[in-house]
Structures are given as structure tokens and as C-alpha cells.
C-alpha positions as CSV (number, residue, x, y, z in Angstrom):
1,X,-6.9,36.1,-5.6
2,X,-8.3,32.4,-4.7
3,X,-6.4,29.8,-4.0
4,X,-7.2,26.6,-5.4
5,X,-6.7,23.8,-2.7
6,X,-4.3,20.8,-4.3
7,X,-6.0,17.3,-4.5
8,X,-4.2,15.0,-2.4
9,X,-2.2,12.6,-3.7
10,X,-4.3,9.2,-3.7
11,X,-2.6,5.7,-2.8
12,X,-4.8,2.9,-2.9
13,X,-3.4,-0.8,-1.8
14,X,-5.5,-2.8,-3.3
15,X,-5.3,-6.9,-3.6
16,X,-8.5,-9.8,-3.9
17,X,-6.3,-12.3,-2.1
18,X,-5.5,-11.4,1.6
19,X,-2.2,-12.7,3.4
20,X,-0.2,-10.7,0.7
21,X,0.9,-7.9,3.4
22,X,-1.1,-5.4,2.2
23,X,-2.3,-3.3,5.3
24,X,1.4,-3.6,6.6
25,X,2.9,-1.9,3.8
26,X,0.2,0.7,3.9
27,X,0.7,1.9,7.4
28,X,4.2,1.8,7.0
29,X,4.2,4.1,3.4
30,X,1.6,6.1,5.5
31,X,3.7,6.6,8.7
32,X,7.0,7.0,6.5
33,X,5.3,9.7,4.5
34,X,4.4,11.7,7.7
35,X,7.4,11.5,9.2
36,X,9.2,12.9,5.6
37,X,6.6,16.2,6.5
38,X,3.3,15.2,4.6
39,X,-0.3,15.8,6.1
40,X,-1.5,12.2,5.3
41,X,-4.9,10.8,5.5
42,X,-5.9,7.1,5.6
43,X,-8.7,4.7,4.9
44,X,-9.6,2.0,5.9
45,X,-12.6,0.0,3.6
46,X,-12.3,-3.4,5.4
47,X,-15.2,-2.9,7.8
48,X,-14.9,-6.9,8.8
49,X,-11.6,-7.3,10.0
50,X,-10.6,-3.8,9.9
51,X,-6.7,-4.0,9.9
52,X,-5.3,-1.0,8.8
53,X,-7.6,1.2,12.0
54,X,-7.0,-1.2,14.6
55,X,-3.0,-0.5,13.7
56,X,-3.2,3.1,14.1
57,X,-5.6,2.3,17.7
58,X,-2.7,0.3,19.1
59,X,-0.7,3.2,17.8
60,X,-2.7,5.7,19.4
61,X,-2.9,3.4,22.9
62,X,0.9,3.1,22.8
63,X,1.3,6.9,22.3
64,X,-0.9,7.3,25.7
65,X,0.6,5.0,27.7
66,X,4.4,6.0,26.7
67,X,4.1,9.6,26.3
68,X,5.6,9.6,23.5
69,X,4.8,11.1,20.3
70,X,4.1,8.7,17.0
71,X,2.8,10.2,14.0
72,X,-0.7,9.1,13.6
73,X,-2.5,9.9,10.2
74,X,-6.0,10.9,10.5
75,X,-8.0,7.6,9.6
76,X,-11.3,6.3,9.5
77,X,-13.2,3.1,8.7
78,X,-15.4,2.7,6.1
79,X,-18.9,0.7,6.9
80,X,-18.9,-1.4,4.0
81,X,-22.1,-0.8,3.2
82,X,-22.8,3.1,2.1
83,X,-22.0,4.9,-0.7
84,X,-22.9,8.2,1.1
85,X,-20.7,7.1,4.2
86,X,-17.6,6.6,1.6
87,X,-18.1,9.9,-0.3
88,X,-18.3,11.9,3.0
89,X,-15.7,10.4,4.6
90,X,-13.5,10.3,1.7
91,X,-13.9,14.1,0.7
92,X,-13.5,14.9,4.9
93,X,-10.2,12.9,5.1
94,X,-8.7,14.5,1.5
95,X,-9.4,18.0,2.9
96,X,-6.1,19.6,3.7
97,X,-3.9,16.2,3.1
98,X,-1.0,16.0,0.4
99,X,-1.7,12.4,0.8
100,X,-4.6,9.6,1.2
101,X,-3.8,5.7,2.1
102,X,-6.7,3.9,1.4
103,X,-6.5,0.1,2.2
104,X,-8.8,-2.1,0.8
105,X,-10.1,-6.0,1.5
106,X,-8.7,-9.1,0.6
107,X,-11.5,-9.6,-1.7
108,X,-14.2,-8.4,-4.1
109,X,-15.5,-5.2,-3.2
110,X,-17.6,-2.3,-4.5
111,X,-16.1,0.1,-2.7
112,X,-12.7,-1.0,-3.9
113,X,-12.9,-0.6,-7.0
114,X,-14.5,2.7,-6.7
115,X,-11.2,3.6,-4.2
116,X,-9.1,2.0,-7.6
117,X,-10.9,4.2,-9.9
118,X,-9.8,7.5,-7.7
119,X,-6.0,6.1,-7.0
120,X,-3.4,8.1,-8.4
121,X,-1.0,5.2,-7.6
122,X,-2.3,1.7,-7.1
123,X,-0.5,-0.3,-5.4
124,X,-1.0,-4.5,-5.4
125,X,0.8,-6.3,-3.4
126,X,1.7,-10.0,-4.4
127,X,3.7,-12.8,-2.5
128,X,6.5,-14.4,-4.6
129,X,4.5,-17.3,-6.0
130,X,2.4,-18.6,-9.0
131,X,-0.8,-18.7,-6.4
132,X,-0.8,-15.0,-6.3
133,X,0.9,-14.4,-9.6
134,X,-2.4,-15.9,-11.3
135,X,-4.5,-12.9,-9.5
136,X,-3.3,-11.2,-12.5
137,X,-2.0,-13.5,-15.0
138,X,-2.1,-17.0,-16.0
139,X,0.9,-19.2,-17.3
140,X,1.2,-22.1,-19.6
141,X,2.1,-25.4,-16.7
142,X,5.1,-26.6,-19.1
143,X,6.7,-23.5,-19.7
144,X,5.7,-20.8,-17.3
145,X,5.5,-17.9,-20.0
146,X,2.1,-16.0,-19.9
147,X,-0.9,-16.9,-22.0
148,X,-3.3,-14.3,-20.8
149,X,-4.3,-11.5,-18.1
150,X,-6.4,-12.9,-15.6
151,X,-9.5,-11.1,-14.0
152,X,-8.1,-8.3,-11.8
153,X,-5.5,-7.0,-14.3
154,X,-8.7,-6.5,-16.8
155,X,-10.8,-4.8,-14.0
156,X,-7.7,-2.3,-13.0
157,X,-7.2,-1.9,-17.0
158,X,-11.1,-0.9,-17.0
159,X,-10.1,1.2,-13.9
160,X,-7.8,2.7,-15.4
161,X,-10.1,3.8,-18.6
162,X,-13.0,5.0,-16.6
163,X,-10.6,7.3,-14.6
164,X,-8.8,8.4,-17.9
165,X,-12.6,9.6,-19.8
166,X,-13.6,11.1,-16.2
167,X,-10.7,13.6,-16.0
168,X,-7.8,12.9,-18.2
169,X,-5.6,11.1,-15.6
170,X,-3.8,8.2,-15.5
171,X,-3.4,5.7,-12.8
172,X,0.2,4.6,-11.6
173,X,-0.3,0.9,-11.3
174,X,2.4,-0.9,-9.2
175,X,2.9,-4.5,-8.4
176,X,4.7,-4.6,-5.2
177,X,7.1,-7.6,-4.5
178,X,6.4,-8.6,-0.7
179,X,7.9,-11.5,1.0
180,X,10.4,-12.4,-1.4
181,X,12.5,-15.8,-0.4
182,X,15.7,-16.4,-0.9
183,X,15.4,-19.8,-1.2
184,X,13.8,-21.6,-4.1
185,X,15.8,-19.6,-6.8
186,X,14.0,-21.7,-9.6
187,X,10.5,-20.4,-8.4
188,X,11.4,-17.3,-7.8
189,X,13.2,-16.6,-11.3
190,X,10.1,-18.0,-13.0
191,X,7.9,-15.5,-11.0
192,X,10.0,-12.6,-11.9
193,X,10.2,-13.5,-15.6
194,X,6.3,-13.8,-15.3
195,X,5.9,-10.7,-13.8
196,X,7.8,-8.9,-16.6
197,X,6.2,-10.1,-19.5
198,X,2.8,-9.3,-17.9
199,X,4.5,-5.5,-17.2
200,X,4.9,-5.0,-20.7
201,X,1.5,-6.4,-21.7
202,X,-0.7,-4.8,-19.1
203,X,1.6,-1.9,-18.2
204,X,2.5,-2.0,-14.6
205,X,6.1,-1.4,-12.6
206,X,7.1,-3.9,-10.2
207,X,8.9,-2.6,-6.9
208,X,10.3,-4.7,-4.2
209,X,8.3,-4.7,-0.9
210,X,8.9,-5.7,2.5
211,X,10.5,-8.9,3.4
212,X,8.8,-12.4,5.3
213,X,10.2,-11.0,8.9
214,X,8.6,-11.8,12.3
215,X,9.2,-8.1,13.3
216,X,6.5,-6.8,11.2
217,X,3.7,-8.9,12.8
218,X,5.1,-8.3,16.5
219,X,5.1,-4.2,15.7
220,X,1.3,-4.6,14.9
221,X,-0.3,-5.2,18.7
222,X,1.7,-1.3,19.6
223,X,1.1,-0.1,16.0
224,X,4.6,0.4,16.0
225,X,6.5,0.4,12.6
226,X,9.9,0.0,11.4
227,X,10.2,3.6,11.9
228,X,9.8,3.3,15.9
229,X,11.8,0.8,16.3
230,X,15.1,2.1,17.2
231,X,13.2,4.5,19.8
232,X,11.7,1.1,21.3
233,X,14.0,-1.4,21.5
234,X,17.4,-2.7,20.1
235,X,18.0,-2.2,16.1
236,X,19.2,-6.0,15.6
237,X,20.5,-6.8,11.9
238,X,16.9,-8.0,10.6
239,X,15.9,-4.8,11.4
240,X,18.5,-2.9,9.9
241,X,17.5,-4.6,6.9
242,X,13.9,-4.4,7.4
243,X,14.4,-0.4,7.4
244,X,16.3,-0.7,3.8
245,X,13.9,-2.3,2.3
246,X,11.5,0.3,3.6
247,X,13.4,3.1,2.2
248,X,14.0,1.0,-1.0
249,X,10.1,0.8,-1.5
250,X,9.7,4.5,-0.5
251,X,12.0,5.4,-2.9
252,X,10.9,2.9,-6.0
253,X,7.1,3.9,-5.4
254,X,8.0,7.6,-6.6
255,X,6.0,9.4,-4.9
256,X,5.4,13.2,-5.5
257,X,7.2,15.8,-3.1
258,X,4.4,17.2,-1.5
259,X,5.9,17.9,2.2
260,X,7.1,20.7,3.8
261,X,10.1,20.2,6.0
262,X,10.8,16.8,7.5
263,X,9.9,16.8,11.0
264,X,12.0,14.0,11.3
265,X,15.0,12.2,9.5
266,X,13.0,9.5,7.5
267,X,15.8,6.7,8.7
268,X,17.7,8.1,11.4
């Protein structure tokens, strides 16, 4: 009897605008989802500034230079340039994985949208403001209530047809929350109003992220994540809270079960 290998479960962060946290989040789901027991995969499709590979380096160098063992997915960087290149390197890094990150740039991209076609769950990543709001929507100035989908909602909706003629699936499209304030409660309000009469239009969830927290961008030059950090330092209160808004996102994204048993207690 042959056994059928099962596709890996693909998670594409994926976002025109940069500064919106995406190649954070997508270590950290990556990492989180190795420690839980999964054989993950990631990929990186930002050739230029190359985020997402230089965070699992640092990882890599910090692992050598403790001794002391991090989970490091097995990653690669896209060249930007072939076709070829991606379909190799994608099909190399799926082999044997339950799961494949793929994080994408901060802008247009051919490669991109190929990587949105293939997601299983897309992930988009949006600060709490009108600015990025109108990557995927537009509002009327007086009122704030939605007149339209804006351009990357339509290509994610053609995404999301192309991948549902090729082989019947659909495509999990979430809008991910990051850096919500807790300040200008009028903004904020209007955003979230926003945001759910564009769900029900274009048909999305929205998830909260992670939070605007200096931890985050002094974890990068170690590739450490919120995971480490009670093995490297002091667990303070932002970063008890950073860590539940972790396992918050982990548990709103929904991801499928496909890990054996936990090599590690996912927030211990």
C-alpha cells in the first residue's frame, strides 16, 4: 500500500505596505508552531531586504554562541527574480513539512501573488489606522462607512478564484490586527467598524495581532522570539502580555493540528 505524503499546510503573510509587522508575526507563528511539534518550513520572497532569513541567521548565530537549542525552521530566500528558483525551492521546503511560512514584500510582487494563490491561510497584517485600512478598502471622509474595496482585496478575491478553479480549495483570508493603541478610542472604533463591514463584503476574519512593544524589535538582532524570552532574560509584565497576545493570535488563526507531540510547552 502507498502512502500518499500530506501537503503542508501553507501560510502566506502577505501585505503591499511594509511597517505593518508582518515578518515579526511570521517568525513568531513559525517558531510557535515548531515548538507545539510541527515540521515547519519558511520562505522568505523579499530578496532586497530579506527580513524574515536574516531573523532565523541571528537565530542560528545565537544558538552557536549559547549552546543552546532554538528551534529553527528550515528557510530559504527567494531571488526575486526566477520562476524556476521559486518552484524548486518551494516544492524542496514543502517536502516533509505539516507547515510552510512564506513571507512576502512590502510591495507589488509577482512572486507574491503566486505565494497568495498557493496559501491555504493568508494572512495580511494591518496597523490600526485609515492609512493602511485603505490597502483594502476605502471610506466616505464624512462618515467613515465603506464605499468600495480597494485594489488588494480585488486581487486576493481573484486569488482566491484562481485557486478555487485550480483544485477546489478555498483560501482562509485573515486580516490580522497588529499594533493596536489604546489610545485614540475614536480612531480606533472607526477602524474596527470599517474593518467589519468590509469582512462581510469581501469575506475575511479579523484576529488580533501583536502589540506596538519595543521587545519585539530588540529580540530581532538574536532572532529571539517571545518564546525565548523567559530562557533569556527576566519575563517583565510587557512581556507577559506580549506572550498572551501571542497565544491569542495562535489560537484565533485556527490552525490545523498537524503535530505530533509537543516538544515543548507552547507557553511555559
Amino acid at each position: 500500500m502507498t502512502t500518499v505524503a500530506q501537503k503542508p499546510h501553507i501560510i502566506v503573510f502577505a501585505n503591499e505596505k511594509g511597517g505593518t509587522g508582518k515578518s515579526t508575526t511570521a517568525v513568531h507563528v513559525a517558531i510557535a508552531l515548531q515548538a507545539r511539534g510541527a515540521r515547519v518550513s519558511a520562505m522568505d520572497l523579499d530578496h532586497r531586504q530579506r527580513t524574515l532569513g536574516r531573523y532565523f541567521d541571528n537565530r542560528a548565530e545565537t544558538e552557536r554562541r549559547t549552546g543552546k537549542d532554538l528551534f529553527i525552521p528550515r528557510h530559504a530566500t527567494h531571488d526575486g527574480e526566477s520562476l524556476e528558483f521559486f518552484t524548486d525551492t518551494f516544492d524542496a521546503l514543502c517536502e516533509g513539512a505539516d507547515f510552510m511560512v512564506i513571507d512576502t514584500p512590502g510591495r507589488d510582487d509577482r512572486f507574491a501573488r503566486i505565494a497568495a494563490q498557493r496559501a491555504d491561510t493568508l494572512v495580511t497584517p494591518m496597523n490600526d489606522s485609515f492609512v493602511d485600512f485603505d490597502l483594502i478598502g476605502q471610506v466616505d471622509p464624512d462618515t467613515y462607512k465603506v464605499t468600495r474595496p480597494s485594489f488588494y482585496a480585488e486581487l486576493i478575491w481573484d486569488a482566491r478564484k484562481a485557486r478555487a478553479k485550480a483544485d477546489g480549495s478555498t483560501i482562509d483570508w485573515v486580516v490580522l490586527r497588529n499594533r493596536v493603541q489604546h489610545i485614540e478610542a475614536r480612531n480606533m472604533r472607526r477602524v474596527s467598524e470599517a474593518l467589519d463591514q468590509l469582512a462581510k463584503r469581501v469575506g475575511f476574519r479579523i484576529i488580533p495581532g501583536l502589540g506596538e512593544r519595543v521587545i519585539y524589535r530588540e529580540l530581532f538582532p538574536k532572532g529571539l522570539t517571545m518564546l525565548d524570552a523567559r530562557e533569556f532574560g527576566e519575563m517583565g509584565l510587557s512581556h507577559v502580555a506580549a506572550r498572551q497576545e501571542l497565544r491569542e493570535m495562535m489560537a484565533a488563526l485556527a490552525l490545523p493540528e498537524r503535530t505530533g507531540d509537543a516538544t515543548m510547552p507552547l507557553f511555559a
